[in-house]
KEKE-3310 file (N, C-alpha, C; in steps of 0.2 Angstrom, whole numbers, plus 5000, padded with zeros to 4 digits):
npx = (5181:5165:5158:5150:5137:5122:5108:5100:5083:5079:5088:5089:5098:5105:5094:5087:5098:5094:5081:5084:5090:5082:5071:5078:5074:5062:5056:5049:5052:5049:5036:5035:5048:5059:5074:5089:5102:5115:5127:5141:5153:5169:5171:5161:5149:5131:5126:5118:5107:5094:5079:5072:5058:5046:5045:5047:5059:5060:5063:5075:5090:5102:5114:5112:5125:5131:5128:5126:5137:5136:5131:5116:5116:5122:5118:5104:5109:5116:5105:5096:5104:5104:5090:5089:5098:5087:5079:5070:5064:5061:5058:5051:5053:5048:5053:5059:5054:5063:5074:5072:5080:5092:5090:5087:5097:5102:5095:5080:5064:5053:5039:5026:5024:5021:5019:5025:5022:5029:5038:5038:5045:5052:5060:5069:5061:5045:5037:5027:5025:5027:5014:5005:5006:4999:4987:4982:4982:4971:4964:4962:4955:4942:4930:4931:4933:4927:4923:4923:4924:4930:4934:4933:4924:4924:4913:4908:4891:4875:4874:4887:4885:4872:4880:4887:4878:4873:4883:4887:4876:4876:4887:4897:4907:4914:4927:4929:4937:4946:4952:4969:4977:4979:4972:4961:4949:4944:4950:4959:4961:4949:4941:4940:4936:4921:4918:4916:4908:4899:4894:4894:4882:4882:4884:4895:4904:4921:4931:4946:4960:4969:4982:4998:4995:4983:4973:4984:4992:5005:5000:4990:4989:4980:4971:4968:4974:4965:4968:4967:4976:4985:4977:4975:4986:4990:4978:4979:4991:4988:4977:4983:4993:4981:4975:4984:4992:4983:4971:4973:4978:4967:4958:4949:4934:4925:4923:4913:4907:4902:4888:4897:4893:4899:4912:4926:4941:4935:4923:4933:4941:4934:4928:4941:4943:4933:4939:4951:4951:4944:4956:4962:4954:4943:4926:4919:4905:4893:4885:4870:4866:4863:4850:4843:4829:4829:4846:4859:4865:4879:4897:4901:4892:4886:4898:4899:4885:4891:4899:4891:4887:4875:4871:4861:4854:4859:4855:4847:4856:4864:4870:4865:4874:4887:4882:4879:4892:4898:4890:4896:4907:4919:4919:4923:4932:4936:4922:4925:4937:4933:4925:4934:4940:4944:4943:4941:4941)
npy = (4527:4518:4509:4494:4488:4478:4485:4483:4482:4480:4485:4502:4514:4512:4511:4524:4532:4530:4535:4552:4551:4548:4559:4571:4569:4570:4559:4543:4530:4516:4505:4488:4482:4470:4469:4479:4489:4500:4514:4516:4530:4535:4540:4532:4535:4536:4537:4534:4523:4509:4500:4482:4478:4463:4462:4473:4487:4501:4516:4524:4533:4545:4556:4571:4580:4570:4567:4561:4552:4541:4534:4530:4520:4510:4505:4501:4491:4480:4478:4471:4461:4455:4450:4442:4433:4429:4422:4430:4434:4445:4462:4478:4495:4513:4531:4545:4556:4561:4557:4542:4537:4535:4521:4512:4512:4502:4493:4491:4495:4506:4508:4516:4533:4544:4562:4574:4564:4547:4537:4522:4506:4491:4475:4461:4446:4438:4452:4465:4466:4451:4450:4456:4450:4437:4440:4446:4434:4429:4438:4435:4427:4433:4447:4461:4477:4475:4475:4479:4473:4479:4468:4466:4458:4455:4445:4439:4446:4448:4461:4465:4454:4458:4470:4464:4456:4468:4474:4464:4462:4474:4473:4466:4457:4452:4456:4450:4456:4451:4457:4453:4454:4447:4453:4455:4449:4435:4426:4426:4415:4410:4421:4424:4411:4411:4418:4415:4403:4410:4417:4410:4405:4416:4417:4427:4429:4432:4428:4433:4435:4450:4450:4458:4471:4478:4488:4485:4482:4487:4497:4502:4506:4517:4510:4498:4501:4510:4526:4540:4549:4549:4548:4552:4549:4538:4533:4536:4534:4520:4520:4525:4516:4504:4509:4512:4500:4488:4489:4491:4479:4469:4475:4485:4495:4500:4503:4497:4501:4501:4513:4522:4524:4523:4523:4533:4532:4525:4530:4542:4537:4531:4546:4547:4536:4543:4555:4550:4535:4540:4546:4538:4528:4524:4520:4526:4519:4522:4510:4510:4506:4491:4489:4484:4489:4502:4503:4502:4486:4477:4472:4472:4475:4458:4453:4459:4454:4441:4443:4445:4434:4431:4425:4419:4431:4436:4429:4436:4443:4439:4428:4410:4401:4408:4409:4395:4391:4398:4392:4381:4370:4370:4385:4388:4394:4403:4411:4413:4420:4433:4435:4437:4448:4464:4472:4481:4474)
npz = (6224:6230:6242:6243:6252:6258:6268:6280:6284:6296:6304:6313:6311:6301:6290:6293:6288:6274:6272:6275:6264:6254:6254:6252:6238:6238:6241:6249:6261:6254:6252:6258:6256:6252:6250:6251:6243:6247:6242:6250:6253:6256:6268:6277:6272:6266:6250:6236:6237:6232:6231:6232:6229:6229:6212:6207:6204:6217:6228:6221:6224:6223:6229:6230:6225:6218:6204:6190:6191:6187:6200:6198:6190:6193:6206:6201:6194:6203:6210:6201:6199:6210:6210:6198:6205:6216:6207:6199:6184:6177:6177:6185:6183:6190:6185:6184:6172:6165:6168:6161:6150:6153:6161:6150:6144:6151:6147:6150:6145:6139:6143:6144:6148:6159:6160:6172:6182:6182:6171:6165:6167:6159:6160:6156:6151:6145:6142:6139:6127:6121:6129:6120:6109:6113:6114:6103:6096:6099:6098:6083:6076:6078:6075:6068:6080:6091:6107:6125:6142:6158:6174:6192:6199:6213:6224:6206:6203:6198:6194:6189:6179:6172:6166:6156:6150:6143:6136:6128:6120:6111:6104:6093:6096:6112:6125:6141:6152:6167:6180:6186:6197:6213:6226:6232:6242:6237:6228:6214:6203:6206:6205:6192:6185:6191:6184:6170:6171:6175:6163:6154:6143:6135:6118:6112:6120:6126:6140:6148:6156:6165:6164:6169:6166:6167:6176:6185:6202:6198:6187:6192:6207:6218:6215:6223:6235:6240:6239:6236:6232:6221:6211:6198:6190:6191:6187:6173:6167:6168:6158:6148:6144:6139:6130:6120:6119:6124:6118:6103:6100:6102:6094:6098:6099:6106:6125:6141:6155:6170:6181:6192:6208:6220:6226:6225:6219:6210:6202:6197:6191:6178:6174:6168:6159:6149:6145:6140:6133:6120:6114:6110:6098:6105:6110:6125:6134:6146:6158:6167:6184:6190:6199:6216:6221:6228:6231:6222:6215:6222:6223:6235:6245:6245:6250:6264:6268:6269:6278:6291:6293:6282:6271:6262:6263:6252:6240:6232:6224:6217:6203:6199:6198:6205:6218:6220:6223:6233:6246:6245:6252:6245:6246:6260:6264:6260:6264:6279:6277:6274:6284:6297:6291:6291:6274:6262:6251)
capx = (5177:5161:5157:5140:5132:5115:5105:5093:5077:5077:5094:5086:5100:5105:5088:5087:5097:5092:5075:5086:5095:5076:5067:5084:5072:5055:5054:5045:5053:5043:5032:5037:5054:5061:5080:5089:5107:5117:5134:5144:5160:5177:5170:5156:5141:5128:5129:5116:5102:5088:5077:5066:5050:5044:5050:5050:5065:5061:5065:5084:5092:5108:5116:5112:5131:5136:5123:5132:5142:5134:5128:5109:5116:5126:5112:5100:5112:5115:5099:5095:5109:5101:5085:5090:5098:5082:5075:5067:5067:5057:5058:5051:5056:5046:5059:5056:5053:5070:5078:5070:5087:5097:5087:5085:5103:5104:5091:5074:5061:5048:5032:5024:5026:5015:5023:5023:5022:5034:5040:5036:5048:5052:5067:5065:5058:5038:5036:5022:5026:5023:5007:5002:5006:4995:4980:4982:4981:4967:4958:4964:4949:4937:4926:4936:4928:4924:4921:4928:4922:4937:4931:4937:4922:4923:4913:4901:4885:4869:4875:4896:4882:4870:4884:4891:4875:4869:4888:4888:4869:4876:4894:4899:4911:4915:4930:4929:4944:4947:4959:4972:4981:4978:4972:4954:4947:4941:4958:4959:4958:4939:4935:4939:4930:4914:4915:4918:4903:4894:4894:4897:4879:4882:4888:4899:4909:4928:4934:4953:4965:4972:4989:5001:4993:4975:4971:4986:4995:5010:4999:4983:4989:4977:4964:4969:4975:4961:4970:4965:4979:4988:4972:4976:4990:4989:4974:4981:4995:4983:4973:4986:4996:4976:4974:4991:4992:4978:4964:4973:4979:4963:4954:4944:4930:4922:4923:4907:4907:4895:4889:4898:4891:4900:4919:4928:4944:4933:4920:4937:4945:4928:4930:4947:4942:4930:4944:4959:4951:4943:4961:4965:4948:4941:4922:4917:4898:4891:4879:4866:4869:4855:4847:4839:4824:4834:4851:4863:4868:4887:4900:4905:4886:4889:4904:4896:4881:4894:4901:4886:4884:4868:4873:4857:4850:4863:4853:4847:4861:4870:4868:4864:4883:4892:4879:4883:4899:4899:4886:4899:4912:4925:4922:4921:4942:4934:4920:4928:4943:4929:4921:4939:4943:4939:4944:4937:4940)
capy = (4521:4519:4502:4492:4481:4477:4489:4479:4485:4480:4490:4509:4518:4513:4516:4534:4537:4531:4542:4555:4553:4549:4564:4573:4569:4569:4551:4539:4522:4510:4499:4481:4480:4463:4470:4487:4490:4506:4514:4522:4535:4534:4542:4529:4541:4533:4543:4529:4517:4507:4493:4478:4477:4461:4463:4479:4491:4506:4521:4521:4540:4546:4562:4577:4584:4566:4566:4561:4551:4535:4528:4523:4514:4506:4503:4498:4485:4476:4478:4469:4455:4450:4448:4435:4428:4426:4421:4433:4435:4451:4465:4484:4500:4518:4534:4552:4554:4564:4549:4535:4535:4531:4516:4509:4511:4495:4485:4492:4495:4510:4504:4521:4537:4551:4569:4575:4558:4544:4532:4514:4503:4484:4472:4454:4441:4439:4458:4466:4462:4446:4448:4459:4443:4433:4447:4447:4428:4428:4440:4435:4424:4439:4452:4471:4484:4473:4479:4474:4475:4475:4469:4461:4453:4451:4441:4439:4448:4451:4466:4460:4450:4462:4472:4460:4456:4475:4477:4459:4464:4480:4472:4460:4452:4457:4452:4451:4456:4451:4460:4447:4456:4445:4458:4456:4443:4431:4424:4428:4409:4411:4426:4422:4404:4413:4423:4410:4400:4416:4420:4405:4406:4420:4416:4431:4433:4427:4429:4434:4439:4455:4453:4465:4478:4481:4488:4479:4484:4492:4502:4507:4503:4518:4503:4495:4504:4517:4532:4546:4557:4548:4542:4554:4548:4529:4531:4540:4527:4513:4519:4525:4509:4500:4513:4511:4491:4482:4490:4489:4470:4466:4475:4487:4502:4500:4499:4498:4502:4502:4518:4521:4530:4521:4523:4540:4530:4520:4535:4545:4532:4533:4551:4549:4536:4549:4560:4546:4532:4544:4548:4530:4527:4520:4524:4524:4517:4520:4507:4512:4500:4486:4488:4481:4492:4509:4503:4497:4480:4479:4463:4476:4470:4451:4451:4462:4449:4437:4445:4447:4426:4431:4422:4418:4437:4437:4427:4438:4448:4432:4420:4404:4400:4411:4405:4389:4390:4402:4388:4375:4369:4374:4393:4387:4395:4412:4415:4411:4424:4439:4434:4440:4453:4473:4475:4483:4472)
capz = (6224:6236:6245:6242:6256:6261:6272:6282:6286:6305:6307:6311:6310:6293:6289:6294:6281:6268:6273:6270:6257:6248:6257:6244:6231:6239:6240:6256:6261:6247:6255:6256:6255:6253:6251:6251:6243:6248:6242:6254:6253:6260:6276:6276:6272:6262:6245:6234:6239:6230:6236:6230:6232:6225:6208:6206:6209:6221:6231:6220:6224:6224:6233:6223:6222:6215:6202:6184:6190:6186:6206:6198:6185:6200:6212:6198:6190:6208:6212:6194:6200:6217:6206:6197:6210:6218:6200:6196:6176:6174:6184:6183:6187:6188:6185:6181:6163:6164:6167:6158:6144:6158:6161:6145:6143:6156:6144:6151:6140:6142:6141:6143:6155:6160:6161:6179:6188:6179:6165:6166:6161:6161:6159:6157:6148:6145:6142:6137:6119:6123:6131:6115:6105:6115:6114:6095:6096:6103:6094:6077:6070:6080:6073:6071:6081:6096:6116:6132:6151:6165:6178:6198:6203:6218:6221:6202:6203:6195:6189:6183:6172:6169:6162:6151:6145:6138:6133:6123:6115:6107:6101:6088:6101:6119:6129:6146:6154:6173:6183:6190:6205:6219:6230:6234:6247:6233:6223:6206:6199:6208:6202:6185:6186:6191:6178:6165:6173:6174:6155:6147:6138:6129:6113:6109:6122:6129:6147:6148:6163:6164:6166:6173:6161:6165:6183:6191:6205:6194:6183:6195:6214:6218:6214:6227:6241:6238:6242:6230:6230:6216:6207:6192:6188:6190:6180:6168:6167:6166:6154:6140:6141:6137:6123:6115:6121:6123:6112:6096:6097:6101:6092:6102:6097:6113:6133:6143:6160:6175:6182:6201:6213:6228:6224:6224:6215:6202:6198:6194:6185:6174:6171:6164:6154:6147:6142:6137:6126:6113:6110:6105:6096:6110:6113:6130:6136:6153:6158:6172:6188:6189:6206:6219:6227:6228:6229:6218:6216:6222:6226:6243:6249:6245:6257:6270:6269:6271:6285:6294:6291:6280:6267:6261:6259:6246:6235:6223:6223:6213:6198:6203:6200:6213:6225:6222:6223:6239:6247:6244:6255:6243:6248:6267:6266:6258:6269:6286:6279:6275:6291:6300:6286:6289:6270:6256:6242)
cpx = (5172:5161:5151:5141:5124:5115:5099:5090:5077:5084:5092:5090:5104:5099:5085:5090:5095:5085:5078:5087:5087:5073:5072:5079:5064:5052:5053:5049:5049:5042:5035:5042:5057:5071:5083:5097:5110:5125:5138:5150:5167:5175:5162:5148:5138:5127:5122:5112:5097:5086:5072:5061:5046:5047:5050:5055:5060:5064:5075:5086:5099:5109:5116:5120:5136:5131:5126:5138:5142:5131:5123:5113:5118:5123:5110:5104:5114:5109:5093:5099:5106:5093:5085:5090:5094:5076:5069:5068:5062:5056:5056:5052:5050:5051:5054:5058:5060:5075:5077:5076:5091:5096:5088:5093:5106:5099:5084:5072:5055:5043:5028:5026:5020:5017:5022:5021:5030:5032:5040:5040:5048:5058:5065:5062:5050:5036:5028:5019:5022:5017:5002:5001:5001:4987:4978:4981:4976:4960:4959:4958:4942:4934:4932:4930:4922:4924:4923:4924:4927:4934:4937:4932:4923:4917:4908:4897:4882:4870:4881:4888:4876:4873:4887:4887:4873:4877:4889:4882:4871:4885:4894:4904:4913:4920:4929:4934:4944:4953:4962:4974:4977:4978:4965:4953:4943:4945:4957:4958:4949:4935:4933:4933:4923:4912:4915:4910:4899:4890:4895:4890:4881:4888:4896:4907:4914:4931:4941:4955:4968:4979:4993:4999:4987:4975:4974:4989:5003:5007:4994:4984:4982:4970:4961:4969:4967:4960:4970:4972:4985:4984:4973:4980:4992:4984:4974:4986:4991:4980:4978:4991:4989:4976:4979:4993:4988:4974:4967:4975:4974:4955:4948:4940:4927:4924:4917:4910:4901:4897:4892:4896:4893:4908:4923:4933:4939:4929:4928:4941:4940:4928:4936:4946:4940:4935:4949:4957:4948:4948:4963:4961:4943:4933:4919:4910:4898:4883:4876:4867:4862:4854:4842:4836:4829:4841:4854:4867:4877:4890:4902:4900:4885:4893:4901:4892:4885:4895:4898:4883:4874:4868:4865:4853:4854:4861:4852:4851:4867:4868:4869:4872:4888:4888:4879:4888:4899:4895:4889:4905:4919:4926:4921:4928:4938:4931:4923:4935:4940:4926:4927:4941:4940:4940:4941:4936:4940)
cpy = (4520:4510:4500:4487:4483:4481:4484:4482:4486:4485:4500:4514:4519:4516:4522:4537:4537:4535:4546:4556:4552:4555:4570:4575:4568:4564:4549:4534:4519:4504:4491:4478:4474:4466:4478:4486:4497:4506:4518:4525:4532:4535:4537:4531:4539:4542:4540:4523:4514:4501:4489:4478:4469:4459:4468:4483:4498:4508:4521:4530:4540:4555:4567:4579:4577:4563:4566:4558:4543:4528:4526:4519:4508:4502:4500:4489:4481:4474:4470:4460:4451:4449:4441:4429:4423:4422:4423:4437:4443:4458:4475:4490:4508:4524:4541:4552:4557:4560:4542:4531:4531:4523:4511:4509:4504:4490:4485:4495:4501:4508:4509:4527:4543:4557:4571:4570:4553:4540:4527:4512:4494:4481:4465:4451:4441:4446:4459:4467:4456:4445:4452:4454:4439:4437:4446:4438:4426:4429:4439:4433:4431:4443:4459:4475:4479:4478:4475:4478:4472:4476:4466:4457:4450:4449:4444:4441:4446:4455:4467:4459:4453:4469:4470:4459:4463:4478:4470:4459:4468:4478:4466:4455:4456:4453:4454:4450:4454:4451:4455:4448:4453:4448:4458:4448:4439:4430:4427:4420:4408:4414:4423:4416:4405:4417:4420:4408:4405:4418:4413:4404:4410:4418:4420:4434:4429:4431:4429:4436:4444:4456:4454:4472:4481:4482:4482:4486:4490:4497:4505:4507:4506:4512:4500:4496:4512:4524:4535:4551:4557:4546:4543:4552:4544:4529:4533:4536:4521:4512:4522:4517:4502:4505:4510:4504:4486:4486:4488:4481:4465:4470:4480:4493:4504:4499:4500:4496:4503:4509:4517:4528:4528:4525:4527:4537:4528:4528:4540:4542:4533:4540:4552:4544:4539:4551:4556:4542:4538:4546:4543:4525:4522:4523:4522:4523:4517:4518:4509:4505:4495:4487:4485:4485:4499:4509:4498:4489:4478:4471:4467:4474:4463:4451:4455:4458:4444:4436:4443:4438:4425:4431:4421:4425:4438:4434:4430:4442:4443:4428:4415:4401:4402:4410:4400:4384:4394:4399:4383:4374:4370:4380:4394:4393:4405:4414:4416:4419:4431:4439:4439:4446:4459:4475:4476:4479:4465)
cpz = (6230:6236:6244:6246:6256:6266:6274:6286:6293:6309:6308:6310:6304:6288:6288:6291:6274:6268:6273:6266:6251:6248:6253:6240:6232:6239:6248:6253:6258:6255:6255:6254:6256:6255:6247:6248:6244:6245:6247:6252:6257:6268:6277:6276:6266:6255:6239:6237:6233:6233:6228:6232:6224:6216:6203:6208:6210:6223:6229:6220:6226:6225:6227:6222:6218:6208:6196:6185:6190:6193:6205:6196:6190:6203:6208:6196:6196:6211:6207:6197:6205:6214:6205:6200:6213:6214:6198:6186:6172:6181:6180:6187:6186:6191:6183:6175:6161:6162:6166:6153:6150:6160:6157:6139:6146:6153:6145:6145:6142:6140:6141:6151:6154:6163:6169:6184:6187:6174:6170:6162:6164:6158:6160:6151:6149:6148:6140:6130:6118:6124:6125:6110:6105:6114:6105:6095:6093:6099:6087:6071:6074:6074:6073:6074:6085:6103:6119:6135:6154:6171:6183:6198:6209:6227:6212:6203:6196:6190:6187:6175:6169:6166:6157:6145:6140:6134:6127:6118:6110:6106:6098:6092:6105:6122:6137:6151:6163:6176:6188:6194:6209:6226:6235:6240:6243:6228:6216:6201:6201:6206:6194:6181:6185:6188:6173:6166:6171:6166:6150:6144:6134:6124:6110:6114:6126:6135:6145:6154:6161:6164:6170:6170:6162:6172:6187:6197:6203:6189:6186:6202:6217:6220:6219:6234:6241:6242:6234:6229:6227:6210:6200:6187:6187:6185:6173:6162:6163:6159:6148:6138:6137:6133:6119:6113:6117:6119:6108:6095:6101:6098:6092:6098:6102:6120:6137:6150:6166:6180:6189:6206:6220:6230:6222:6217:6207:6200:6196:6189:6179:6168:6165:6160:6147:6141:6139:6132:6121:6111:6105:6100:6099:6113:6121:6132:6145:6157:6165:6178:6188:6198:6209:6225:6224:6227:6223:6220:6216:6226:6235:6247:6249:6251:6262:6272:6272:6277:6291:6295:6289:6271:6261:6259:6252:6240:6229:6222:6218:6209:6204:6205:6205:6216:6227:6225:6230:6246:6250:6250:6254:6244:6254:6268:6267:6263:6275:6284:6279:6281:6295:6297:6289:6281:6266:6251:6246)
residu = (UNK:UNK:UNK:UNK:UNK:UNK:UNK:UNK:UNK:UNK:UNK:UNK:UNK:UNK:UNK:UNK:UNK:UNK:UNK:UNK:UNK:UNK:UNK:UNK:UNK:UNK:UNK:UNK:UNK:UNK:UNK:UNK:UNK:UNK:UNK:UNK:UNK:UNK:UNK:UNK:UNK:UNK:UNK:UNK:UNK:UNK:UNK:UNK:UNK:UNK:UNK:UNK:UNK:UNK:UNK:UNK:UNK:UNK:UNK:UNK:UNK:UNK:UNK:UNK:UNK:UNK:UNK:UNK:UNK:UNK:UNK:UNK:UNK:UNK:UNK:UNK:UNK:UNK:UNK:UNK:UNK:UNK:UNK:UNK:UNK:UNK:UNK:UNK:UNK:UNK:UNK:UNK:UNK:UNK:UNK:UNK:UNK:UNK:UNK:UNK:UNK:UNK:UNK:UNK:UNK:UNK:UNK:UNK:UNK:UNK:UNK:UNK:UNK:UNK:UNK:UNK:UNK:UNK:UNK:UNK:UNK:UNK:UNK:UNK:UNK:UNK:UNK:UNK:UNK:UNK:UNK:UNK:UNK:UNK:UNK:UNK:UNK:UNK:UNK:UNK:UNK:UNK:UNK:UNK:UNK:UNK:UNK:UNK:UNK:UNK:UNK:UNK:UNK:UNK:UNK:UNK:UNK:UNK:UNK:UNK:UNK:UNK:UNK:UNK:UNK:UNK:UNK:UNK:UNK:UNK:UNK:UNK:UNK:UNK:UNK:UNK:UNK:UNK:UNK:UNK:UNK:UNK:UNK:UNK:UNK:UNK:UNK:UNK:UNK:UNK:UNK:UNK:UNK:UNK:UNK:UNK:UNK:UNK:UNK:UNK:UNK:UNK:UNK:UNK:UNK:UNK:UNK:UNK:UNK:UNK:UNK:UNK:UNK:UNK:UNK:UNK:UNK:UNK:UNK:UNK:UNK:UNK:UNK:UNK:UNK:UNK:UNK:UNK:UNK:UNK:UNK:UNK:UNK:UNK:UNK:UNK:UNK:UNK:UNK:UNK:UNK:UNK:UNK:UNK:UNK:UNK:UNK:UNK:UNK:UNK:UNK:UNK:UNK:UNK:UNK:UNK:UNK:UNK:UNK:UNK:UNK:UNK:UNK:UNK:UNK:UNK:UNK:UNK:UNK:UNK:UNK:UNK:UNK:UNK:UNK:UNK:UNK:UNK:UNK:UNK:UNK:UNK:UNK:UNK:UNK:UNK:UNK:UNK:UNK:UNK:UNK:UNK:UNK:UNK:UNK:UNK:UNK:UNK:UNK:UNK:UNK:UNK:UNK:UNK:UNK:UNK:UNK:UNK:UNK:UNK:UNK:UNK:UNK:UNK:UNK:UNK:UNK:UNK:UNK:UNK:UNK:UNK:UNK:UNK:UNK:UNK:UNK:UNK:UNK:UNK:UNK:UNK:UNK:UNK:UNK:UNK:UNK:UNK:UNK:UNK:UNK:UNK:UNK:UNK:UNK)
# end
């Protein structure tokens, strides 16, 4: 019989071992740990760990010579219990593809896995069923053998909308997906907004939010943290669950993308697009960037102007709508946090 308590983070020498007992298995402490539960032995030697992060389950590993005798299922299903608790009604997990059945023996659902990295899965309520449902909704009175652009926007440019337009000129209907992880210095209900504003002439085409499916932090982190030396495999991640997912239940032929020449992450993600939609009948378009003078028109010079309180050189780098709005005293909260921020996004 082993014992289960909480392992608190600020205790270092409980700590230390769960850094072994994961380093067993080639595993780092998970970033952002809200709460850690362990098993321990008769001799009280942690044997069993996983943690929360948010609402995902992480870093879950058990002592390789007690391996079979059912400690994830253990960890994970307590793990699963203080969720709730916390009322969390959805929660994911990433496992070796070896042991994804284990998983989905306790109700998880594999939503896609990538050989050599891992399986995705999910547990919960409003799955990505669900958000297939809503997708197909959406697209139902649509055109077949429409195009998408997934964008952040942060903020809106010139060239977001001179992307939209040369991919809405050459499509029957365009969605315009905007990536919702709240991770950028410009919220996600802002971005979206100005991009709504941004495009609301064009006839053909519907702003949508990405979800947790489309270049979120569970399926592209890469994206985010713009550390290259998982980017393969996040984007890899990303883009079959949008092939297999989102394209068919809305419909897709098309994605149109802008070229990069900034962004090691995003030009690699690019290439893999290349290689991944053509498998799920997906053709890829790479639009030339819109420039101004020699460079390229980018949202990472918008925020630098900001920065630099030269707000005004930013003009043409933006529809009249995100000027106006970046002008306005409602985005007094924004600029002032870019002003403080060293971040990239």
């Amino acid at each position: 019989m082993y014992a289960e308590r909480e392992i608190r983070r600020d205790l270092d020498f409980e700590f230390r071992d769960v850094e072994r007992l994961l380093a067993l298995h080639s595993l780092k402490v998970p970033e952002g740990i809200e709460y850690t539960v362990g098993l321990y032995d008769h001799e009280d030697d942690l044997v069993a760990t996983g943690s929360l992060v948010g609402n995902i389950i992480q870093g879950v590993a058990v002592a390789p010579d007690l391996k079979g005798e059912g400690l994830s299922a253990r960890v994970v299903t307590l793990l699963m219990k203080k969720a709730l608790d916390l009322g969390r009604e959805k929660l994911f997990i990433f496992t070796k593809t070896s042991e994804a059945k284990l998983f989905e023996n306790l109700g998880f659902k594999l939503v896609e896995s990538v050989e050599g990295y891992a399986a995705f899965l999910e547990w919960g309520r409003h799955g990505i069923d669900e958000f297939k449902r809503g997708l197909r909704a959406l697209s139902k009175d649509k055109p077949d053998n429409a195009s998408c652009v997934v964008v952040n926007c942060n903020p809106f440019t010139r060239g977001h909308r001179y992307l939209i337009e040369k991919a809405a000129s050459a499509s029957s209907w365009i969605y315009v997906i905007v990536v919702k992880e709240d991770r950028s210095l410009f919220p996600f209900h802002v971005r979206y907004e100005l991009v709504q504003r941004g495009v609301e002439d064009l006839p053909n085409v519907t702003v949508i939010d990405g979800g947790e499916y489309v270049i979120s932090n569970l399926t592209f982190p890469s994206y985010f943290s713009r550390d290259d030396s998982l980017t393969h495999y996040h984007a890899t991640l990303d883009l079959k669950i949008f092939g297999k997912h989102i394209g068919p239940s809305l419909k897709l032929a098309k994605r149109f993308v802008g070229e990069e020449p900034y962004c090691p992450v995003t030009s690699t993600y690019n290439e893999h697009m290349k290689r991944i939609l053509p498998q799920y009948g997906i053709e890829l378009i790479v639009i030339p960037r819109l420039n101004r003078g020699e460079e390229a028109i980018s949202a990472s010079t918008v925020r630098e102007l900001i920065r630099q309180d030269r707000l005004a050189a930013a003009r043409d780098l933006l529809p009249s709508t995100t000027y106006d709005f970046l002008i306005s005293d409602e985005a007094l909260e924004i600029r002032e946090k870019i002003k403080a921020s060293d971040s990239r996004h």
